[in-house]
C-alpha positions as CSV (number, residue, x, y, z in Angstrom):
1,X,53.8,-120.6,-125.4
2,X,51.4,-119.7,-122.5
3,X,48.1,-120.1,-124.9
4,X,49.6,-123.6,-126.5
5,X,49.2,-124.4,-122.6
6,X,46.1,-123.1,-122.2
7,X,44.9,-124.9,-125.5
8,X,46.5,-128.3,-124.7
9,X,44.8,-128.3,-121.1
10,X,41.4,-127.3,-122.7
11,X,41.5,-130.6,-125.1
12,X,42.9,-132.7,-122.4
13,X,40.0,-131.4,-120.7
14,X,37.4,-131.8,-123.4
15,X,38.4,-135.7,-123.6
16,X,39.4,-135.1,-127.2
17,X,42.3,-137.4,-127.0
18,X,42.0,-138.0,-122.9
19,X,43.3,-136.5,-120.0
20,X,47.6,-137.2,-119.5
21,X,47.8,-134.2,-117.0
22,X,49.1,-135.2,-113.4
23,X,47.8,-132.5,-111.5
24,X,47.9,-134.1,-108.3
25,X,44.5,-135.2,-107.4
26,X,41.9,-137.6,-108.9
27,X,38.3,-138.2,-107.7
28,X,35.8,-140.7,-108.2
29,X,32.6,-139.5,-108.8
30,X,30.0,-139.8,-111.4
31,X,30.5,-138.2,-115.0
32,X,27.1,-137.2,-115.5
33,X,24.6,-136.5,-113.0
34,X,20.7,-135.4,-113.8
35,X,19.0,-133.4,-111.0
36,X,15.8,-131.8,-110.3
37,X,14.7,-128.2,-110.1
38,X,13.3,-127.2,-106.4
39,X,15.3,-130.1,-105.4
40,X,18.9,-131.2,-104.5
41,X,21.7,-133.2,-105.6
42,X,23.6,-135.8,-103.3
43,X,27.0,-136.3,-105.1
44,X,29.4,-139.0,-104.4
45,X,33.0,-138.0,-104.5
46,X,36.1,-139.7,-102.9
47,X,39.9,-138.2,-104.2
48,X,43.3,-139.5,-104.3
49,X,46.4,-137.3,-104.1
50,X,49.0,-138.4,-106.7
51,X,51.5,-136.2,-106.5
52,X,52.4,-135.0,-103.0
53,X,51.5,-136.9,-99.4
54,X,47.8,-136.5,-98.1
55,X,48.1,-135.2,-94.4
56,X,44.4,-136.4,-92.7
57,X,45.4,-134.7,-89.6
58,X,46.0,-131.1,-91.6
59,X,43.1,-128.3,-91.8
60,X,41.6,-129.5,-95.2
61,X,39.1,-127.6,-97.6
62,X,37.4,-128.3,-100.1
63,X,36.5,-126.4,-103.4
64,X,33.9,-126.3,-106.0
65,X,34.8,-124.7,-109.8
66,X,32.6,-124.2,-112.4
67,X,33.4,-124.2,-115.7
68,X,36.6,-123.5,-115.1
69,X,39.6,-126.4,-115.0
70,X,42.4,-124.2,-114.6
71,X,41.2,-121.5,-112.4
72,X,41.4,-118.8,-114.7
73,X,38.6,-116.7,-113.1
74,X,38.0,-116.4,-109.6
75,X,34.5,-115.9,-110.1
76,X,34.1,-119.3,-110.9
77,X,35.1,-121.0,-107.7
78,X,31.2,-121.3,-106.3
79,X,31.9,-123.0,-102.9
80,X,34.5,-123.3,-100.3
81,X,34.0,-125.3,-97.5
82,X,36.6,-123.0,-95.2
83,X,32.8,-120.7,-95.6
84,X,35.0,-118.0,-97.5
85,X,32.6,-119.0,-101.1
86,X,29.3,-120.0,-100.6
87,X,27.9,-118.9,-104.2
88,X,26.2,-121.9,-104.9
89,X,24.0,-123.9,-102.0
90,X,26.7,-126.5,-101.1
91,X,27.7,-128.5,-98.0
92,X,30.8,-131.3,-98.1
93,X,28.6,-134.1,-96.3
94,X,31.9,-135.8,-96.5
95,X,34.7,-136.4,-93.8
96,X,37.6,-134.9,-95.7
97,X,40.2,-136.3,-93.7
98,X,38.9,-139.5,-94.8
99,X,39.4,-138.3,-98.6
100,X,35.6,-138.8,-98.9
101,X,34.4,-135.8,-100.7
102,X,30.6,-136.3,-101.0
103,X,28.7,-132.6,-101.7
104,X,24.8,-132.4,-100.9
105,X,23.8,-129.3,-104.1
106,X,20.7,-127.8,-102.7
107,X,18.1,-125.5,-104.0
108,X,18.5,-126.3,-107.8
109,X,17.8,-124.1,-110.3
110,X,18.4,-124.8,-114.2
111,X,20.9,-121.8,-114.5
112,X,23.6,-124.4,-112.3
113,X,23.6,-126.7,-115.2
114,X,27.6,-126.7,-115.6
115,X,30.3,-128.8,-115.6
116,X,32.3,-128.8,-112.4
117,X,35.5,-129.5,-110.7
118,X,36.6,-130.2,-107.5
119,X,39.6,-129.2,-105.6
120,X,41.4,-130.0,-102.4
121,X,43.5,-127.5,-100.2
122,X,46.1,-129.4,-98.1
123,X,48.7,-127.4,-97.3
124,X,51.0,-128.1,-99.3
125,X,49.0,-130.2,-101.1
126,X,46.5,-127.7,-103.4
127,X,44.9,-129.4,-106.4
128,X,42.7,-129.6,-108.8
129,X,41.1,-132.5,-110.7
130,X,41.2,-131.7,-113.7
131,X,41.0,-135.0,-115.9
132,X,37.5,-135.7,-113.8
133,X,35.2,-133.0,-114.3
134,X,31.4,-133.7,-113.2
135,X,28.7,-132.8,-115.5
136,X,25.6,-131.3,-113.8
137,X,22.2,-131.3,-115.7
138,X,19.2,-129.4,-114.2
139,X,16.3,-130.4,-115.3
140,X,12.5,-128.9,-115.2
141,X,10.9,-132.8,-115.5
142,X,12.1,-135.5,-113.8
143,X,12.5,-138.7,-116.2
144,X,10.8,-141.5,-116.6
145,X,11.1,-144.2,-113.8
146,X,11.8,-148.0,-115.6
147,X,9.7,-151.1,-115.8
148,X,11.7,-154.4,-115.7
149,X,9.7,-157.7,-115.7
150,X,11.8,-160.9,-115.0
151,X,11.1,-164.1,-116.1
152,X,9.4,-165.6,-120.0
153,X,6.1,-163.9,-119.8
154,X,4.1,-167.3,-120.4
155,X,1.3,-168.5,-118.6
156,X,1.9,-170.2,-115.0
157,X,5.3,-168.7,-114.8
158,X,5.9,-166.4,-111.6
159,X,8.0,-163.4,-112.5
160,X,9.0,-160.3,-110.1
161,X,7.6,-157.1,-112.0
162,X,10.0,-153.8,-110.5
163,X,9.7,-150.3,-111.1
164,X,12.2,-148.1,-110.3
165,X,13.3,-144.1,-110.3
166,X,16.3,-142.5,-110.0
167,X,16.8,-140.6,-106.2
168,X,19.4,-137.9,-107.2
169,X,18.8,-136.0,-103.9
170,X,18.0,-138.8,-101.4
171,X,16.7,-136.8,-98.5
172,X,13.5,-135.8,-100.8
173,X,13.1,-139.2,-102.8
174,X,10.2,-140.2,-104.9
175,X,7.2,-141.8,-103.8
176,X,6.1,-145.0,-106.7
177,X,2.7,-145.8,-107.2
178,X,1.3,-148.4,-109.7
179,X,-1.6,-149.9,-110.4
180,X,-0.3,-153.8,-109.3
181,X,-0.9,-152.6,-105.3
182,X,-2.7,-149.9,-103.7
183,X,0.0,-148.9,-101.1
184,X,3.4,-150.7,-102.5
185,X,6.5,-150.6,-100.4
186,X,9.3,-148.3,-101.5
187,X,12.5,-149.1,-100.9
188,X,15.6,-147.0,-102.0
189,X,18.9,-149.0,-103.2
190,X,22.3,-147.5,-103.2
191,X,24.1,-147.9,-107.1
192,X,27.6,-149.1,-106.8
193,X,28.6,-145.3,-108.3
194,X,27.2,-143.9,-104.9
195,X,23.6,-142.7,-106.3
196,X,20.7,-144.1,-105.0
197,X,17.2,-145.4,-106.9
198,X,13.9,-146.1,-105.3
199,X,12.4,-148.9,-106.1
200,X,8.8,-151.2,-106.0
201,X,8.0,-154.5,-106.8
202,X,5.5,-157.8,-107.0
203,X,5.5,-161.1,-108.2
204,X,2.8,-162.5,-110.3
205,X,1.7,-166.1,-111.6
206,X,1.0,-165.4,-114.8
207,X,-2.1,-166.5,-116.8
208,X,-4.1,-165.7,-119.6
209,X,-6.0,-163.3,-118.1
210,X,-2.7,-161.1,-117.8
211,X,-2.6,-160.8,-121.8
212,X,-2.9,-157.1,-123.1
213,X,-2.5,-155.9,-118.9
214,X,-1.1,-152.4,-119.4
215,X,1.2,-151.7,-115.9
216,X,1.1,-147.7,-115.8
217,X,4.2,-147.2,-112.6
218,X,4.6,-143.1,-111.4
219,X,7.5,-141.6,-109.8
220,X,6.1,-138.2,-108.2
221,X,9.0,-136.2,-106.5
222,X,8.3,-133.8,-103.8
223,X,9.9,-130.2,-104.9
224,X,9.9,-126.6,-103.6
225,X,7.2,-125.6,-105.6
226,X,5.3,-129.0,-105.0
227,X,5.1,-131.8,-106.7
228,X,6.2,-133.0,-109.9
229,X,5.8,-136.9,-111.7
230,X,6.5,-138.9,-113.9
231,X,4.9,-141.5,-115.4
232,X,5.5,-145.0,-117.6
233,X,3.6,-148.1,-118.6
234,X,4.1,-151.4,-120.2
235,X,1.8,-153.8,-121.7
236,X,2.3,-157.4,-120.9
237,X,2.3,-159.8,-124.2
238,X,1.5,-163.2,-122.3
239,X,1.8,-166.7,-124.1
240,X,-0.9,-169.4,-123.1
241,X,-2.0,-172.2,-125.1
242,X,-5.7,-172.1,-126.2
243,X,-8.8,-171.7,-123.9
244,X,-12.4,-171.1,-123.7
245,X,-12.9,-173.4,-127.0
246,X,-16.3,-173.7,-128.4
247,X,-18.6,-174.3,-131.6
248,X,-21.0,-171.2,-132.4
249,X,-24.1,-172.3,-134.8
250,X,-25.5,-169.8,-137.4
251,X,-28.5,-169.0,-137.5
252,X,-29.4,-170.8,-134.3
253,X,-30.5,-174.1,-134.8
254,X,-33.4,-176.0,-135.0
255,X,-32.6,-176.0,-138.5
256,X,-34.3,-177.3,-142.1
257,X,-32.8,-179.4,-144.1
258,X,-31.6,-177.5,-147.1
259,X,-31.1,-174.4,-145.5
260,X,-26.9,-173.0,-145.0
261,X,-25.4,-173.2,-141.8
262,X,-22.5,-171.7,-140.2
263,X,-20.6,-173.3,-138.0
264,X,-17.9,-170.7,-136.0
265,X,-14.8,-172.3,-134.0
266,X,-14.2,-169.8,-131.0
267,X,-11.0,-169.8,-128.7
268,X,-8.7,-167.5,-127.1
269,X,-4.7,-167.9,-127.6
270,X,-1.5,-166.1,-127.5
271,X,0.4,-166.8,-130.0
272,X,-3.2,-167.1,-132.2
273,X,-4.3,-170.5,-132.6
274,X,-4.5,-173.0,-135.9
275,X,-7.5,-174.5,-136.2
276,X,-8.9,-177.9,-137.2
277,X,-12.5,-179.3,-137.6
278,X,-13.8,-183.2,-136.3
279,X,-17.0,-185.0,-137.0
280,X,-17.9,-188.0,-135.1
281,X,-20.8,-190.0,-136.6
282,X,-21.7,-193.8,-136.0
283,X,-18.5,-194.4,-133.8
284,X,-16.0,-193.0,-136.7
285,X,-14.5,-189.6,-136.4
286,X,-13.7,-187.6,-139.4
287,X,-11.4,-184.7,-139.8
288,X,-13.3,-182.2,-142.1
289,X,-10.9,-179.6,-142.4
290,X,-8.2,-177.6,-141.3
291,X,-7.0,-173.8,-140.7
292,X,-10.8,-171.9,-141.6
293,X,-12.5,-171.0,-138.5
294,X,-15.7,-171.1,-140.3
295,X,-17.3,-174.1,-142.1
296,X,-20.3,-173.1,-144.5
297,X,-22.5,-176.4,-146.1
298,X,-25.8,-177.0,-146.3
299,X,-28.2,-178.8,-143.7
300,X,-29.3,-182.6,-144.7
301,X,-30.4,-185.3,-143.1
302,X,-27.3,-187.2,-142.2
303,X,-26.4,-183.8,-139.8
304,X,-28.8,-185.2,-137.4
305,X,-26.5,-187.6,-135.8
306,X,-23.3,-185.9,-136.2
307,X,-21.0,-184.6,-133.6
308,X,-19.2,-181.6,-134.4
309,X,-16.0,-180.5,-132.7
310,X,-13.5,-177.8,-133.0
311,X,-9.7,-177.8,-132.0
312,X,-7.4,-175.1,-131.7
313,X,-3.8,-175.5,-131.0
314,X,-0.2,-173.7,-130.4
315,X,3.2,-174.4,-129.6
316,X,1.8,-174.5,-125.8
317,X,-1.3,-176.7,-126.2
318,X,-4.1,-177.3,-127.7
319,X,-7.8,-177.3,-126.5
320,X,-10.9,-179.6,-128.1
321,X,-14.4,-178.0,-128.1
322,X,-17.3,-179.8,-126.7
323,X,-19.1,-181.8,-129.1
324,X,-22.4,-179.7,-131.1
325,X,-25.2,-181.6,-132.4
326,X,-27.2,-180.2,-135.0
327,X,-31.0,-179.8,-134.0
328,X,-32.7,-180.6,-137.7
329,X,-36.2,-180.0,-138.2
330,X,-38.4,-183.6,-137.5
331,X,-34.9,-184.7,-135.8
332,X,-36.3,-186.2,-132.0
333,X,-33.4,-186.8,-129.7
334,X,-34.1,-190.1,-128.3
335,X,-32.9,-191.0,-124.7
336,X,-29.1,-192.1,-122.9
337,X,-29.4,-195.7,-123.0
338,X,-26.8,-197.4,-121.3
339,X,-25.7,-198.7,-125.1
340,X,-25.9,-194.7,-126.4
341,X,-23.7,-194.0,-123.1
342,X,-20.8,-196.1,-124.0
343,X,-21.0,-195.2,-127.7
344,X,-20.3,-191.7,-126.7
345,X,-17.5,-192.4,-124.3
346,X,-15.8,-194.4,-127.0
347,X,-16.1,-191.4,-129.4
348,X,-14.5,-188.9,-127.1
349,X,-11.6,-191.8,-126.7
350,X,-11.6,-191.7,-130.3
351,X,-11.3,-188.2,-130.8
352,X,-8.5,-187.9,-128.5
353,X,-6.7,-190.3,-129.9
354,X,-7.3,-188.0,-133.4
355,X,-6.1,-184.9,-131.4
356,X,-2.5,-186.9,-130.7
357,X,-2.4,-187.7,-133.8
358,X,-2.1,-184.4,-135.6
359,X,0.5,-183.3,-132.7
360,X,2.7,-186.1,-133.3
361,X,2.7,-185.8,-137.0
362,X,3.6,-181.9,-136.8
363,X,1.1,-180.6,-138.1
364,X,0.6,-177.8,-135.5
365,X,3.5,-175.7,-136.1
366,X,4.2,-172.4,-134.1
367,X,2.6,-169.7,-135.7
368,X,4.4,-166.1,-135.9
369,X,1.5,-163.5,-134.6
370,X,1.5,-160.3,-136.6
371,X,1.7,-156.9,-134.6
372,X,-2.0,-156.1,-135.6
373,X,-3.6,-159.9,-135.3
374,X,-6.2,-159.8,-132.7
375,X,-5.7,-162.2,-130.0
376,X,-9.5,-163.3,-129.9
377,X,-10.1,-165.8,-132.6
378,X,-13.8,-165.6,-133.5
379,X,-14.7,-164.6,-136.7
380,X,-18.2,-164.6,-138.2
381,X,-19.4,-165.1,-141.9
382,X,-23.1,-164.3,-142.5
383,X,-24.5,-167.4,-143.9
C-alpha cells in the first residue's frame, strides 16, 4: 500500500494526469527558469496555505528540496533559511511573513540543474508544494536575445525596432549593443511572472535605402569567469515603389544607322518592378512594349528624333525615366526654339497622361518576388 502511495504522488508529480494532492501549500512561481553559469538566478515565488491558517506573526522558514517532492532523503533539502542547510548558495530575498517567497540562487554551476520544491515551516503549518515544482536549467551559453520590429516595413513608415534579453539574475544584467546606435539606452522591464528582461530600442522612417539592412543586436552578460554574449540579427525586407529610373544605351551612342542598339531600362524596387517601354516622336507617344527590360532593333534614320522612355511600376508606384535621344551619325541637334520648347512640354503631358493610363486599366498588377530575385533590376544583353 505504502509504494501505491509513493507511485501515485510521483505521477501526480510528473503532471501525467495533474496534480489533485492538497498538501497545504501552493506557490506561484515560474515553471521553467533558464540561468546562467558564473551567474545567479532571482526567482519569484509567493505561497498560499490551503489547508491550515497562516500565522505572519509566527517564526517562519523557508526550505528548498531538490528532486525530491516527498522528502524521502534528507540530503536533498539544499537550503534552509533558519541557516541550519545552506548546501546550495541561497538567500529568501523575500519577507515571509508577507507569503512572498522570492529566492536569489547564486554562484551557478550546471550540476544545480534540478527540479525543485519549496516548503514552508509554520508551526503548525509545515508544507510542501508539491503540485508546483520549479524546473531549474543551468546553462553554459546564454540564449539568444529577440528582434521585434513594429510596424509594415514599407517605405515612409516609422516603426520602433526593440531588442531584448532575458535578465534571469537582475543584479548582473546584460549589457545590449547594436549596430542602430553607438551607446543605446538599456532599460530592464519587469514580466508579469516576476522575471525581468533588458531591453533597447529606436524608431526609424523607413526608406529604400533600408532594404537588405541586416540589424546584428548582442546581449553580453557579465559572469564570474568574465564575460559571455550572445548575438542575433535580422535583415529588413523593405517595400518602396520604384526609384532611380533610367535608360542605358549600348554601345554608347553616336551611333550608325544600321548598326544594333541596346537600349537597357534601369530601376530599383521592392517588390521588383514591371516594366514598360514609350516612344515620343512628332507629338505622338507610342508604347513599344511591355515586361523586357531590354529592347534590341536596329539604328535608322527615323531614331533621330525619337524620345525614348522607360517606366517601371509596383503596387506602391511607379517611376518614368527621363526621355533618351538617340545621337545618329550626320544627326545635328538643332536649337530650343520657343516652338521646340512647348512641343516638348506637351509630350511629357502626353506621356503622363499614357502612364495613367496603364494604371487605371490594371495593367500593373502586384508582382510576387521570388526568394532569390535580385532587387536591382538592370540587366544587360550584349548587342
Amino acid at each position: 500500500m505504502g509504494a501505491l502511495t509513493v507511485a501515485l504522488s510521483l505521477l501526480c508529480v510528473s503532471g501525467a494526469f495533474g496534480c489533485f494532492q492538497d498538501t497545504g501549500l501552493l506557490i506561484t512561481a515560474p515553471k521553467t527558469m533558464e540561468a546562467l553559469r558564473g551567474s545567479c538566478l532571482m526567482i519569484p515565488c509567493n505561497f498560499t496555505t490551503t489547508k491550515e491558517e497562516f500565522i505572519s506573526t509566527r517564526t517562519t522558514y523557508g526550505v528548498w528540496i531538490k528532486n525530491d517532492s516527498i522528502w524521502q532523503n534528507a540530503n536533498n533539502v539544499i537550503y534552509n533559511s533558519s541557516g541550519t542547510v545552506t548546501t546550495y548558495p541561497m538567500k529568501i530575498t523575500g519577507n515571509l511573513r508577507q507569503r512572498n517567497c522570492t529566492t536569489l540562487f547564486s554562484d551557478l554551476i550546471t550540476t544545480y540543474t534540478d527540479t525543485y520544491y519549496f516548503r514552508i515551516e509554520n508551526r503548525p503549518v509545515k508544507a510542501t508544494a508539491v503540485c508546483d515544482p520549479l524546473r531549474i536549467n543551468v546553462r553554459d551559453a546564454p540564449g539568444s536575445p529577440r528582434l521585434n520590429i513594429s510596424g509594415d516595413l514599407r517605405e515612409n513608415v516609422s516603426v520602433t525596432i526593440t531588442c531584448s534579453a532575458s535578465t534571469p539574475c537582475p543584479h548582473l544584467p546584460p549589457k545590449l549593443t547594436w549596430n542602430l546606435q553607438a551607446e543605446p539606452d538599456n532599460h530592464r522591464e519587469g514580466n508579469t511572472d516576476g522575471t525581468f528582461t533588458t531591453k533597447i530600442q529606436e524608431t526609424i522612417t523607413l526608406s529604400d535605402q533600408h532594404d537588405g539592412l541586416t540589424i546584428n543586436c548582442s546581449a553580453s552578460y557579465p559572469v564570474t569567469e568574465g564575460i559571455k554574449t550572445a548575438q542575433t540579427q535580422q535583415t529588413l525586407n523593405v517595400s518602396y515603389s520604384p526609384t532611380d529610373t533610367s535608360v542605358l544605351v549600348s554601345p554608347a551612342d553616336p551611333l550608325s544607322v544600321g548598326s544594333p542598339v541596346n537600349l537597357t531600362c534601369c530601376c530599383r524596387a521592392n517588390p521588383p518592378a514591371r516594366v514598360f517601354w514609350l516612344t515620343v516622336s512628332e507629338g505622338r507617344a507610342e508604347q513599344i512594349g511591355a515586361d523586357t527590360r531590354v529592347r534590341g532593333f536596329t539604328a535608322s534614320d527615323r531614331d533621330r528624333d525619337r524620345l525614348f522612355y522607360c517606366g517601371c511600376a509596383n503596387h506602391l508606384g511607379l517611376q518614368l525615366s527621363a526621355g533618351r535621344q538617340l545621337m545618329v551619325k550626320g544627326h545635328v541637334l538643332g536649337p530650343f526654339t520657343a516652338p521646340l520648347i512647348c512641343k516638348i512640354l506637351g509630350i511629357v503631358v502626353l506621356v503622363s497622361a499614357v502612364v495613367t493610363l496603364h494604371c487605371c486599366s490594371g495593367f500593373f498588377t502586384k508582382p510576387v518576388k521570388s526568394a532569390t530575385e535580385n532587387d536591382y533590376v538592370e540587366s544587360e544583353v550584349p548587342p
